[in-house]
C-alpha positions, -999 to 999 in steps of 0.1 A, spaced: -529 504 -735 -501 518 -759 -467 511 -753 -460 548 -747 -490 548 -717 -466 514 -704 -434 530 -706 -453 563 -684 -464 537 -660 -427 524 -657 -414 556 -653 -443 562 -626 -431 538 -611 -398 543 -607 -400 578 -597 -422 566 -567 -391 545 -554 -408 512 -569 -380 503 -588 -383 463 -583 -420 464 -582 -418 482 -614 -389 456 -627 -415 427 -619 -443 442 -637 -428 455 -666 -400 429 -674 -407 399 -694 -391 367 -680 -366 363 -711 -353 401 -709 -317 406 -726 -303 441 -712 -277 451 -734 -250 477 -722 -235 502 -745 -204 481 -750 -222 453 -761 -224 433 -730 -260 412 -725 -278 401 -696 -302 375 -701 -334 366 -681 -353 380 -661 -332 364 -626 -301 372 -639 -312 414 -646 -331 413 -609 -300 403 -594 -280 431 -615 -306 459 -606 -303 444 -569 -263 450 -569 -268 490 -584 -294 495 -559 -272 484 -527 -244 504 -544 -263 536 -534 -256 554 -504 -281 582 -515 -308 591 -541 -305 630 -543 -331 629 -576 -338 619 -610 -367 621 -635 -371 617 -675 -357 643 -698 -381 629 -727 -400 597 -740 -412 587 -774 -427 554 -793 -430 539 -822 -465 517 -817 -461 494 -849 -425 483 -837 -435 483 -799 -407 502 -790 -399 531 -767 -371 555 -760 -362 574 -728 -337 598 -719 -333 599 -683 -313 605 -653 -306 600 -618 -281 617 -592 -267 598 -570 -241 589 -544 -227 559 -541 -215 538 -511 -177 549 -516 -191 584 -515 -186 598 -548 -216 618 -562 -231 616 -599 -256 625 -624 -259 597 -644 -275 604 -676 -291 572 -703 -310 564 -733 -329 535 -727 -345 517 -758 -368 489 -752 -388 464 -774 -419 454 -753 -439 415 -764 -475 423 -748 -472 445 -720 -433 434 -708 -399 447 -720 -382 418 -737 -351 435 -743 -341 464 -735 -306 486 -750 -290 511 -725 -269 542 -741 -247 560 -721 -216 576 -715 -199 569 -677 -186 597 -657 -150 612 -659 
């Protein structure tokens, strides 16, 4: 399977409201998620516990989808551009919009680089 067919699988995934099933499948115990300041998160634990504490921050998921994907097979890299709208617990209401880059070792992400710009 290429990496391209795994990212759409992800993305399946997620889109389906399987968002930690698709974080145990797709997510290599040593994952480092890096933030677009620089910040890393390393291990798988660690990130579950972080995707855990943005989940239980939403009040409400009004949508979401992917704007565009892409590969490059020989590097095992993919790129996505998606986006989610959302409310939060406190009430307020955004479209949050990312680039996600991720290197994948077999068929799990084993680091993944998150590109975006937070909401006025």
């Amino acid at each position: 399977m290429s990496y391209l067919e795994q990212a759409k699988g992800l993305y399946g995934m997620i889109g389906q409201g399987q968002i930690m099933e698709a974080f145990e499948k797709y997510y290599h115990n040593d994952v480092n998620m890096i933030e677009p300041n620089g910040d890393n998160c390393d291990g798988k634990d660690a990130n579950r516990e972080r995707e855990k504490q943005f989940m239980s921050a939403i009040k409400e998921m009004h949508g979401g989808g992917v704007t565009g994907m892409t590969s490059d097979e020989e590097a095992g890299i993919t790129m996505v551009e998606n986006w989610m709208d959302v409310t939060f617990q406190d009430g307020n209401r955004v479209k949050l919009e990312q680039i996600a880059r991720q290197k994948w070792e077999g068929n799990q992400i084993i680091e993944e680089r998150f590109y975006y710009n937070m909401p006025a």
